[in-house]
C-alpha positions in Angstrom: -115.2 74.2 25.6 -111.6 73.7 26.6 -110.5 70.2 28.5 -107.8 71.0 30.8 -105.9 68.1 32.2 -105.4 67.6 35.6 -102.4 65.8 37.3 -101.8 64.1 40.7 -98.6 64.8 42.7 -97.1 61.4 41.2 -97.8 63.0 37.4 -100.9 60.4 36.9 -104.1 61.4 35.7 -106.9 63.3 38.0 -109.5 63.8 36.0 -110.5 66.7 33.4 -111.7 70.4 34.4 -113.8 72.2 31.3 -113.4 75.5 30.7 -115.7 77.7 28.6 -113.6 80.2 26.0 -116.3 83.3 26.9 -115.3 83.0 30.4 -112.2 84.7 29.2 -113.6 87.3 26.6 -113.9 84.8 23.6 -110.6 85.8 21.9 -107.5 86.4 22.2 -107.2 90.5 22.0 -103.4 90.4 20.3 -103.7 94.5 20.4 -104.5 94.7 24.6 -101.3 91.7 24.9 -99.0 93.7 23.5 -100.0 96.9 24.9 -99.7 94.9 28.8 -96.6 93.6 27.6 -95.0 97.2 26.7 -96.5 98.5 29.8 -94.9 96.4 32.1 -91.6 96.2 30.6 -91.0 100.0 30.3 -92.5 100.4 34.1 -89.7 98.2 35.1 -87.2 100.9 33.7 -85.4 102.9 36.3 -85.4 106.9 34.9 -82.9 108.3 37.6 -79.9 108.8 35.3 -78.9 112.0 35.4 -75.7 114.5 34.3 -75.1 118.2 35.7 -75.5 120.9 32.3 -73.4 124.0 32.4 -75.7 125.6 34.8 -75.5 122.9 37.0 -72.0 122.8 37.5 -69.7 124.9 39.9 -68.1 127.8 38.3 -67.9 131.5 37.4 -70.0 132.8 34.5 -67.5 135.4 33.7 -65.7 135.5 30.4 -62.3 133.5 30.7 -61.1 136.2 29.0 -62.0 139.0 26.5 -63.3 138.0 23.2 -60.7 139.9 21.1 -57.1 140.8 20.8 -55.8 137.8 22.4 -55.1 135.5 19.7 -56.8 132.3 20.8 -60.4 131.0 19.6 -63.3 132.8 21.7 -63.9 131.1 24.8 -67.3 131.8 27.3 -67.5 131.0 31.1 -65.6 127.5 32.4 -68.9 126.1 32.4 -68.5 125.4 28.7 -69.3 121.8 27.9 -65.9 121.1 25.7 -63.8 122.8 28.9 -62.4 119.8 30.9 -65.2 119.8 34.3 -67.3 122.0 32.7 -71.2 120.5 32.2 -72.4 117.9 29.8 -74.2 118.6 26.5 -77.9 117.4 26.3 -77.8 116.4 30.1 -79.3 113.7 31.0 -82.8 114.3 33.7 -84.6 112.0 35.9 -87.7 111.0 33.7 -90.5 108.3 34.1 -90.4 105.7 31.4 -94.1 104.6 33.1 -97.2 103.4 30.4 -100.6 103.6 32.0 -102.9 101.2 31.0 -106.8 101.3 32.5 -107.9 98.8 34.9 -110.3 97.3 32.9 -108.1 96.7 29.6 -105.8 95.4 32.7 -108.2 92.4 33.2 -109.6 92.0 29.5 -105.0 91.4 28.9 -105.1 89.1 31.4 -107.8 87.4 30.7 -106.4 87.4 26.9 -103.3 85.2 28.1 -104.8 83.1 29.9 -107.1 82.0 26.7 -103.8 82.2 25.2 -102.2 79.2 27.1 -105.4 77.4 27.7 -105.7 77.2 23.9 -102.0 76.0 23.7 -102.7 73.6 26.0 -99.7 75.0 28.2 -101.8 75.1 31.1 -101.5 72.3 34.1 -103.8 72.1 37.1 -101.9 70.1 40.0 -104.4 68.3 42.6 -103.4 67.4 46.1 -100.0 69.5 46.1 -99.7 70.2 50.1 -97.1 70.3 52.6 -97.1 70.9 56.0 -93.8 72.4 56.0 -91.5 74.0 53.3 -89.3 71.6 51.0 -88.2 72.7 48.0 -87.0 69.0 47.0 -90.5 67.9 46.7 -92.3 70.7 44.1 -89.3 70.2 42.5 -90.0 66.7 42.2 -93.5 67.3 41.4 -92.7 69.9 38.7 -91.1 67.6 36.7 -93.3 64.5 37.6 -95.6 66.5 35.1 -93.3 67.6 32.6 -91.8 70.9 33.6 -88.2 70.8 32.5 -87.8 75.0 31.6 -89.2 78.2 32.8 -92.5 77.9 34.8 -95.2 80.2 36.7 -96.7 78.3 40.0 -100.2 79.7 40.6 -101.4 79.3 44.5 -104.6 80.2 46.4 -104.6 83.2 48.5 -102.6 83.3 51.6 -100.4 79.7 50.5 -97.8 80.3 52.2 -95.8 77.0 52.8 -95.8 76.0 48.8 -94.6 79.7 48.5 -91.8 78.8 50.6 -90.9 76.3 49.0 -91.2 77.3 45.5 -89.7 80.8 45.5 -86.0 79.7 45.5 -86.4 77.0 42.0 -84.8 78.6 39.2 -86.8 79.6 36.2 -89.7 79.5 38.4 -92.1 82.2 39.3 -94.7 82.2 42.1 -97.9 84.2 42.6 -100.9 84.4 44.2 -103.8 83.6 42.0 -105.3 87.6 42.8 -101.7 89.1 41.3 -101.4 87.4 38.7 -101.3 89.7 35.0 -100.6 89.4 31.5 -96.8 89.4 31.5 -96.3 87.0 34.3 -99.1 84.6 32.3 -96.7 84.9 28.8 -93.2 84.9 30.2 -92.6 80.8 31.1 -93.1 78.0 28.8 -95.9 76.4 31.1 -98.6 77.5 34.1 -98.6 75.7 36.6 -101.7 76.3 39.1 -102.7 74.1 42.2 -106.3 72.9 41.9 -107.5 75.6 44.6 -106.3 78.5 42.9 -107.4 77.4 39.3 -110.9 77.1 40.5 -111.0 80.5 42.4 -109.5 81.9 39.2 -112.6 80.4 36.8 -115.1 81.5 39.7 -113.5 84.9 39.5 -114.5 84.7 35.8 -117.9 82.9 35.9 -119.2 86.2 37.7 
């Protein structure tokens, strides 16, 4: 079993939340992480580069001019790639860089980073972190009440929309809903941060 500490607003101590390792597959599947990892770095790719070849480009396909008795070295159409706005060797084409991965090895990544921090004790579970309107001072403040001084992902409950507010515009800081969370988001920041609420609708989602 894995204690995981949680914190008040004012970085004091709020009691202890135990979470069992086979809950999240046992181990930590190295193989799936840096399959997700691949994945969603070469989905973020853009493919839409793109250069005109010789049959793209405007021009005649005649001869410029006869292939003997003038001389000069044999020269085709003004399409020809070394002819100054003629078309590009090897052009580029619009191509998806995309690396599907199936739903279920989805999950099992997931689940195999969050095991990850949990075992690196980088995981911390704020309690009573509500406001009734946006300020971005205050989870600041309370982000580095409990020791977050670099990059950090803030976990909330489904349809949290005040802390998202008010969260979304820190630097170094990411913000999802508990339901989108995945495997690269989970590895990118130096700690997870998750408001009680969304840490235990995330161990519910795995009890069943």
């Amino acid at each position: 079993m894995i204690e995981v500490r949680v914190y008040n607003v004012d970085g004091g101590d709020a009691g202890r939340i135990e979470v069992d390792e086979a809950w999240f597959g046992g181990k930590v599947r190295m193989d799936v992480l840096r399959l997700a990892v691949r994945r969603h770095e070469a989905n973020q790719r853009c493919g839409t580069a793109a250069t005109k070849s010789r049959g793209m480009v405007h021009g005649a396909r005649r001869k410029i001019f006869r292939q003997k008795g003038t001389g000069r070295a044999r020269m085709g159409t003004i399409r020809n790639p070394i002819r100054r706005g003629g078309g590009t060797t090897f052009a580029k084409k619009v191509r998806d860089f995309g690396v599907g991965m199936p739903k279920k090895m989805r999950r099992q990544a997931l689940d195999s980073a969050l095991l990850a921090r949990l075992l690196d004790a980088e995981v911390i579970v704020l309690d009573g972190l509500a406001l009734e309107e946006p300020k971005t001072r205050e989870v600041a403040r309370v982000l580095k009440t409990v020791g977050v001084e670099r990059s950090c992902l803030l976990a909330l409950p489904v349809g949290e929309k005040i802390l998202y507010k008010s969260a979304r515009n820190l630097p170094r800081v990411r913000v999802r809903q508990v339901t989108d969370l995945n495997a690269y988001d989970v590895l990118w920041p130096n700690r997870v941060v998750f408001t009680r609420p969304a840490f235990e609708a995330m161990l519910a989602s795995r009890k069943n």
